[in-house]
C-alpha positions as CSV (number, residue, x, y, z in Angstrom):
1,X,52.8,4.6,138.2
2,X,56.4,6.4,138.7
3,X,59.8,4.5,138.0
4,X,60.6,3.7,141.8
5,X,56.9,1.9,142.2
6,X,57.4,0.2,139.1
7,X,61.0,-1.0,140.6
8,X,58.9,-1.7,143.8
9,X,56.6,-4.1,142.0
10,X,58.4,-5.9,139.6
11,X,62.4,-5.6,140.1
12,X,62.7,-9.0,142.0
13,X,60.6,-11.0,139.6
14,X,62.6,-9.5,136.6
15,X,66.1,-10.1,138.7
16,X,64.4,-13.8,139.0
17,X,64.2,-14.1,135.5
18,X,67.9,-12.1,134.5
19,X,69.3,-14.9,136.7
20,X,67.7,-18.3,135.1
21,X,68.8,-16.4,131.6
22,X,72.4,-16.5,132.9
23,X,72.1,-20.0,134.1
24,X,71.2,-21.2,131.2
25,X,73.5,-20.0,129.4
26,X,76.1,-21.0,131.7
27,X,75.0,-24.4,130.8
28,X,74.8,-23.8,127.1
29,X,78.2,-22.4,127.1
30,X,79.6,-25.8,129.2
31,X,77.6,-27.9,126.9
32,X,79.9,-29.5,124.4
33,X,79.3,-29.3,120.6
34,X,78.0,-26.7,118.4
35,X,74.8,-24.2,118.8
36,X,72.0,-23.7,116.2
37,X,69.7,-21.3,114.9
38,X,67.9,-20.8,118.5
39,X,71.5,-20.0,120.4
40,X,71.9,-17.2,117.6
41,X,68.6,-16.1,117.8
42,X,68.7,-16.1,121.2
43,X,72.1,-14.3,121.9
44,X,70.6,-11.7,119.2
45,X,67.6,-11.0,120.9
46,X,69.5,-10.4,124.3
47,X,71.3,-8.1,122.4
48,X,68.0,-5.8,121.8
49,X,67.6,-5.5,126.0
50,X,70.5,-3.1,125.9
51,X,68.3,-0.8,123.4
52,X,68.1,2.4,125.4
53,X,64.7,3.4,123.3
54,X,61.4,2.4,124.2
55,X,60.0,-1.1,121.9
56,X,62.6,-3.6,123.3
57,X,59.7,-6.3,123.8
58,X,58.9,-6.0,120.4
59,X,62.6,-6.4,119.3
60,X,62.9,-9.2,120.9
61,X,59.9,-10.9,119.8
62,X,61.4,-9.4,116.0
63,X,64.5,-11.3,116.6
64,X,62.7,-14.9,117.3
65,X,60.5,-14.4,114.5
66,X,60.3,-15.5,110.6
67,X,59.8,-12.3,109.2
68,X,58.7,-14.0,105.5
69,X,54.8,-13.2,104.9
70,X,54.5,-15.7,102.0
71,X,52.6,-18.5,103.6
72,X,55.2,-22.5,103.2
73,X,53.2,-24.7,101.4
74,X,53.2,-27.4,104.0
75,X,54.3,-27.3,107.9
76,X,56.6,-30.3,109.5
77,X,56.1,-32.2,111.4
78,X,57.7,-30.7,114.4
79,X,56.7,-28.8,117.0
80,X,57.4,-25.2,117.1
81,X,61.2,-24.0,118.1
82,X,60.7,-20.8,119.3
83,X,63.3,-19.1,116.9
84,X,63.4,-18.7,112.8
85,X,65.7,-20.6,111.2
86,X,66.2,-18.7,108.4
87,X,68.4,-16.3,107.7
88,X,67.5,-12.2,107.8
């Protein structure tokens, strides 16, 4: 597939999804009090879209993930976050 049918297929569903990233974090921005380990995980993985080298998908994914292989002894009882909380 060239660049401009690529563009043809898939620009408005990606300019879709650029514009309810900036809504949201127009709303996180007017939300008062502080962020937490998702809001810097998040602003970090935005951060890898600007990568002009191939992989960015997989730097993003990198940036929400624990990157510790030794297994925690027990999970908690809360669901999944979407971002590591640890630091890297």
């Amino acid at each position: 597939m060239t660049r401009q049918q690529m563009l043809d297929l898939y620009f408005m569903d990606a300019r879709c999804k650029l514009i309810d990233l900036a809504a949201f974090l127009d709303r996180v921005d007017r939300a008062e009090g502080e962020g937490d380990f998702r809001l810097k995980a998040f602003r970090q993985a935005l951060k890898e879209l600007d990568r002009k080298e191939p992989m960015r998908a997989k730097q993003v994914l990198l940036a929400l993930s624990d990157p510790t292989t030794k297994p925690i002894a027990k999970a908690t009882p809360k669901a999944a976050s979407g971002a590591w909380p640890g630091t890297k």
